[in-house]
PATOR-599047 format. One record per residue (C-alpha): residue in one letter; x, y, z. Coordinates in steps of 0.2 Angstrom, whole numbers, padded with zeros to 4 digits, always signed. Example, Ala and Ser with C-alpha at 12.3 -4.5 7.8 and 13.67 -1.06 7.14 Angstrom:
BEGIN
A+0062-0022+0039
S+0068-0005+0036
***
This chain:
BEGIN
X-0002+0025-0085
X-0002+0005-0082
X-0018-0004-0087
X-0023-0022-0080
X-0040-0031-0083
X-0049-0042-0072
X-0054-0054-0084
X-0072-0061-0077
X-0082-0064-0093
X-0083-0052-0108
X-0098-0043-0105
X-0091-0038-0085
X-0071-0037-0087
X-0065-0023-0081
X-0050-0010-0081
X-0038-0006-0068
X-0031+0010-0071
X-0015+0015-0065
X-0004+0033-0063
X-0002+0048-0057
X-0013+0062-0061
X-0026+0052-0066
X-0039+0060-0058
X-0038+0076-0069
X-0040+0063-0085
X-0061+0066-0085
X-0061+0053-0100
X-0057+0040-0089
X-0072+0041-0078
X-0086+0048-0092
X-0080+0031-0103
X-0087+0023-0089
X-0103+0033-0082
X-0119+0029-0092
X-0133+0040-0086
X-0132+0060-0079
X-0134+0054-0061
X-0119+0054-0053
X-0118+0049-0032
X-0101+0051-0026
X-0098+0040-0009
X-0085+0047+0003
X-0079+0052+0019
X-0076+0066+0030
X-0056+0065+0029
X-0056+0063+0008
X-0069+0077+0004
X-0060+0092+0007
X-0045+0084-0002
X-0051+0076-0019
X-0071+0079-0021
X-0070+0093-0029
X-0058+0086-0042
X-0070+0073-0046
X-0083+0084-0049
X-0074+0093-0058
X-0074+0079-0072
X-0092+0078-0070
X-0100+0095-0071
X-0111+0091-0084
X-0120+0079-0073
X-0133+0079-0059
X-0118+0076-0045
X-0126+0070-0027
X-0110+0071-0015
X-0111+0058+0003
X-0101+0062+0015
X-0099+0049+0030
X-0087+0051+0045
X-0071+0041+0042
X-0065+0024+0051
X-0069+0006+0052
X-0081+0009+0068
X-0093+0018+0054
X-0093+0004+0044
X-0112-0001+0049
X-0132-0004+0040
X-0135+0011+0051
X-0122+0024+0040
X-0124+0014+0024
X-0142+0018+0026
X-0138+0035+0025
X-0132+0033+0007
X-0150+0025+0002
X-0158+0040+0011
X-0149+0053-0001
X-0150+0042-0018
X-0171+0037-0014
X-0173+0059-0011
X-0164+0064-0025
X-0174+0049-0035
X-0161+0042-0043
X-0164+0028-0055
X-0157+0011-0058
X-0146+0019-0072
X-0138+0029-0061
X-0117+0026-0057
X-0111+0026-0039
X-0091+0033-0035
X-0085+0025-0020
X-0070+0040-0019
X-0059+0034-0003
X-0049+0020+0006
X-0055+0002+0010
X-0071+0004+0022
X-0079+0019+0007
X-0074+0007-0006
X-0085-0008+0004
X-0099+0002+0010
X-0101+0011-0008
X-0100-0005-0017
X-0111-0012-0005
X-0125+0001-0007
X-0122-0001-0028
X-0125-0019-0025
X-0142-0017-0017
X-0149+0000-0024
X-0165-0005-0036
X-0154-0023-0034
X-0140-0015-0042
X-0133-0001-0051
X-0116+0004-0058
X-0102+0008-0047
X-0085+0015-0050
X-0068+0011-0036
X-0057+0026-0036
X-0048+0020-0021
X-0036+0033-0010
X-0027+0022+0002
X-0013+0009-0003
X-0024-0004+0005
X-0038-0001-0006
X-0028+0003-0023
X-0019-0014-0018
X-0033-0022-0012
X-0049-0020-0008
X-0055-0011-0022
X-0050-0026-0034
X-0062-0039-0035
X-0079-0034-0032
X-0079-0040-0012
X-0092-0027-0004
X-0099-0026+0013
X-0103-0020+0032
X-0097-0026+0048
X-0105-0032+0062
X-0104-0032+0080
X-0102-0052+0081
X-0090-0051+0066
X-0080-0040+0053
X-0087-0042+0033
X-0100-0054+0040
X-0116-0045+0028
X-0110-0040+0009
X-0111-0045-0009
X-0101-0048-0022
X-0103-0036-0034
X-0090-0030-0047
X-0084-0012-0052
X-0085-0004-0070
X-0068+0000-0066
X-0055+0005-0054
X-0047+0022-0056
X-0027+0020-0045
X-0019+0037-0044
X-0003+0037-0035
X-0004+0053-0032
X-0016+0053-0021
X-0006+0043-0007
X+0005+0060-0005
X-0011+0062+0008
X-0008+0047+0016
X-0001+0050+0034
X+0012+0036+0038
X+0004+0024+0049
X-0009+0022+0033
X+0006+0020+0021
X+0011+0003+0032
X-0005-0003+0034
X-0007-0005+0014
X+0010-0014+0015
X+0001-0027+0024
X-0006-0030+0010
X+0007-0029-0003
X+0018-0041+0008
X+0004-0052+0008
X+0004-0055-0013
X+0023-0061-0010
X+0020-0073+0004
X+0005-0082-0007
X+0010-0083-0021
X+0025-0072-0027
X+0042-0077-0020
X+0052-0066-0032
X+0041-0050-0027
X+0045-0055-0009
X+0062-0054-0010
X+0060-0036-0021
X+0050-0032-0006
X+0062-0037+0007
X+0078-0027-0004
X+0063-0010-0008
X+0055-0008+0009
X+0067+0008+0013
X+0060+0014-0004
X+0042+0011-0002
X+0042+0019+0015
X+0052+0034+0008
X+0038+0035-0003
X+0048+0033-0020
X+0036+0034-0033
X+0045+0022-0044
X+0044+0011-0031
X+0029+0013-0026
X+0020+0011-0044
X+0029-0006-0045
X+0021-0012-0029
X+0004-0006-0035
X+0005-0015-0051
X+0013-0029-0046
X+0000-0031-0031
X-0015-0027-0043
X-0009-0040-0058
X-0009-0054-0044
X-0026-0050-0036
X-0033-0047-0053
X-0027-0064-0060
X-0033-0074-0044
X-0051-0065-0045
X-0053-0070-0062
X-0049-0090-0058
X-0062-0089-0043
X-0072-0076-0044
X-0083-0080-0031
X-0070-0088-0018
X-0073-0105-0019
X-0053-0110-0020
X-0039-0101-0023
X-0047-0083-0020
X-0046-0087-0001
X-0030-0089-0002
X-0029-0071-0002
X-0037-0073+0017
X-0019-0075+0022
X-0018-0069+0041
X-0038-0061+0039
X-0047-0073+0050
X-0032-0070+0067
X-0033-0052+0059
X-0051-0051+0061
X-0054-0057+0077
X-0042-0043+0081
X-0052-0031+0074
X-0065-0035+0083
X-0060-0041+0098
X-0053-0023+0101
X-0066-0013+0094
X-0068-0008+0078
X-0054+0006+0072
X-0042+0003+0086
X-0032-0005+0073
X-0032-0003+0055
X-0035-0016+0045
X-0018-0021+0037
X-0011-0016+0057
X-0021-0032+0063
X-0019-0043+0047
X+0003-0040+0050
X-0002-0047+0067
X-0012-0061+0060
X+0000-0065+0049
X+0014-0068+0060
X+0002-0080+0069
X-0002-0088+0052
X+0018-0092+0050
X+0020-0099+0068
X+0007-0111+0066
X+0012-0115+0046
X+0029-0119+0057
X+0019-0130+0071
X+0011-0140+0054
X+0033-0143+0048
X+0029-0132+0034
X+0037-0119+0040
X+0054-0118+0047
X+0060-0105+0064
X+0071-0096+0049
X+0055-0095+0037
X+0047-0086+0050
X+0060-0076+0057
X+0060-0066+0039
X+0041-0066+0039
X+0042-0057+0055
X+0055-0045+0051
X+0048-0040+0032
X+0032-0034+0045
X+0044-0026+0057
X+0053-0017+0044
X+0035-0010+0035
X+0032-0002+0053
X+0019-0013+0056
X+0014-0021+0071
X+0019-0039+0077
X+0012-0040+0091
X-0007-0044+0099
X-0016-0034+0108
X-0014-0039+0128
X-0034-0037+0131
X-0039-0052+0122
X-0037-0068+0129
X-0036-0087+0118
X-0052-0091+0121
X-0058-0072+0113
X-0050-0076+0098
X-0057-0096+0097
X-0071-0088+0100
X-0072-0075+0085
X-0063-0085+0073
X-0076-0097+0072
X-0085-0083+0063
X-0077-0083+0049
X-0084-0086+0030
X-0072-0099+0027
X-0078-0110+0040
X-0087-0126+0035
X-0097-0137+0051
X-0089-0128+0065
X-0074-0131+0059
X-0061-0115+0060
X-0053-0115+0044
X-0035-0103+0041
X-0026-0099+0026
X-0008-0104+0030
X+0010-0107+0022
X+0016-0124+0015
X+0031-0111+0010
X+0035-0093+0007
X+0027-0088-0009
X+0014-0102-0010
X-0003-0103+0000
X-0013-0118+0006
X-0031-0118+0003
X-0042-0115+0017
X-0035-0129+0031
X-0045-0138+0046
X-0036-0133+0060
X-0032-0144+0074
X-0039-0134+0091
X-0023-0140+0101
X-0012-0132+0088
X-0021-0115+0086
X-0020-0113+0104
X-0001-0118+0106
X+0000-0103+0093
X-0011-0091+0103
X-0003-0095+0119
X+0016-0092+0110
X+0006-0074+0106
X-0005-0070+0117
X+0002-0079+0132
***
């Protein structure tokens, strides 16, 4: 077992733990529970796989299981209501510990509802998608969508820890498997040009599911995020850097519908945008680009845009985005491969040249 902390301040760092089989190691979840009442937050897909192996570890306390129907189109006030509903009838306290037990939307919803029960109780991440043990469950981002925008109500709210067990992602069908790539591609391409290149030589491995492989990624993925979060906690520089291809991702997400792609599927996409107009901007060359592209293509993720959406949709969408200051669209680009730029004004003539090379 590998552990990383997220290093906020003393009294909130946190662990990230790391391994296999870490799920049967009850010691690592009872270190950090504090009260009997226990909620564990997940979904329709995850219960019948690992629930019962999380309360397992917990059958010495008062255990409240919610079980909400899986996909991003769920990911509303109206089913994170249902959570309040079950903690407010069994009368659980403000000492109580919330488990968000799933992949990206359970980790957002259940931190989300952690974050506002009594004005905030504890919550644990045990995330079981490669996007979430990459991502999402790192760093304390929590939240709904709505229909006008993707992540648009939320909180910041930290986890007592977050419990990584690869071998939960022997589960995970293969279209999941590249989504979370997304994100892992996404760490070399802000930040880490060496784990880029590892990524570009390893994708045969990680797709093959090599655990060696795979465990690398994961830590590799997890030390960066968890080193940028504890510089900006709270996003207000170099933590948006982490946005890369999000804000094109998002409108893609929500342009579509909610669920029609996943969420690394539509940040690929973005992504690819991103390059072409970091190359429009003479930061990027067609050669730069052409390996962004093909590191996506190889991951089995897609490159393309979806053909119902038209420029003005996604002009439209992007300028509701968090990163956005007077009306201004604001993108997270490439001044090279494996270094970010800070969120960047967009000139409108250049975004659309880059749609318009997309989406025609």
């Amino acid at each position: 077992m590998k552990v990383l902390q997220v290093k906020l301040d003393k009294a909130r760092d946190y662990p990230i733990y790391i391994g296999s089989g870490l799920l049967s190691q009850t010691e690592l979840l009872t270190r950090h529970i504090h009260s009997r009442q226990v909620a564990i937050v997940t979904n329709e897909t995850i219960a019948p796989l690992y629930l019962n192996k999380v309360r397992d570890a917990l059958v010495d306390y008062q255990l409240e299981a919610v079980i909400l129907p899986d996909g991003e189109q769920y990911k509303t006030l109206q089913y994170l209501e249902k959570i309040f509903d079950r903690l407010l009838a069994r009368k659980f306290s403000r000492n109580a510990t919330l488990i968000a037990l799933g992949g990206g939307v359970i980790g957002d919803m259940g931190g989300f509802a952690a974050a506002c029960y009594q004005r905030g109780i504890s919550f644990i991440q045990i995330p079981t998608t490669l996007l979430a043990q990459v991502d999402s469950s790192v760093g304390g981002k929590t939240g709904v969508n709505h229909a006008l925008g993707k992540n648009m109500i939320g909180a910041f709210f930290q986890p007592q820890c977050v419990i990584a067990d690869a071998d939960v992602l022997d589960t995970l069908d293969d279209r999941q498997l590249s989504a979370g790539l997304a994100e892992v591609i996404k760490y070399g391409l802000i930040r880490d040009p060496e784990f880029l290149a590892w990524l570009e030589h390893n994708m045969p491995r990680l797709l093959a599911r090599d655990k060696q492989a795979l465990a690398y990624a994961i830590e590799r993925s997890c030390a960066n995020k968890a080193e940028v979060v504890g510089e900006d906690e709270f996003e207000s520089g170099v933590r948006a850097t982490l946005n890369l291809g999000h804000t094109f991702g998002h409108a893609i997400e929500t342009g579509s519908g909610y669920g029609h792609y996943l969420h690394g599927e539509a940040v690929a996409i973005g992504t690819c945008f991103a390059a072409d107009l970091s190359r429009r901007l003479g930061w990027l060359n067609e050669a730069d680009v052409a390996r962004v592209v093909a590191l996506f293509k190889a991951a089995r993720l897609p490159i393309t845009p979806p053909t119902n959406m038209t420029t003005e949709q996604y002009v439209d969408l992007m300028a509701v985005d968090k990163k956005n200051v007077d009306g201004k669209i604001r993108v997270i680009l490439l001044e090279a491969l494996g270094k970010a730029s800070l969120p960047t004004n967009v000139d409108l003539f250049q975004l659309q040249a880059t749609l318009n090379e997309y989406v025609g």
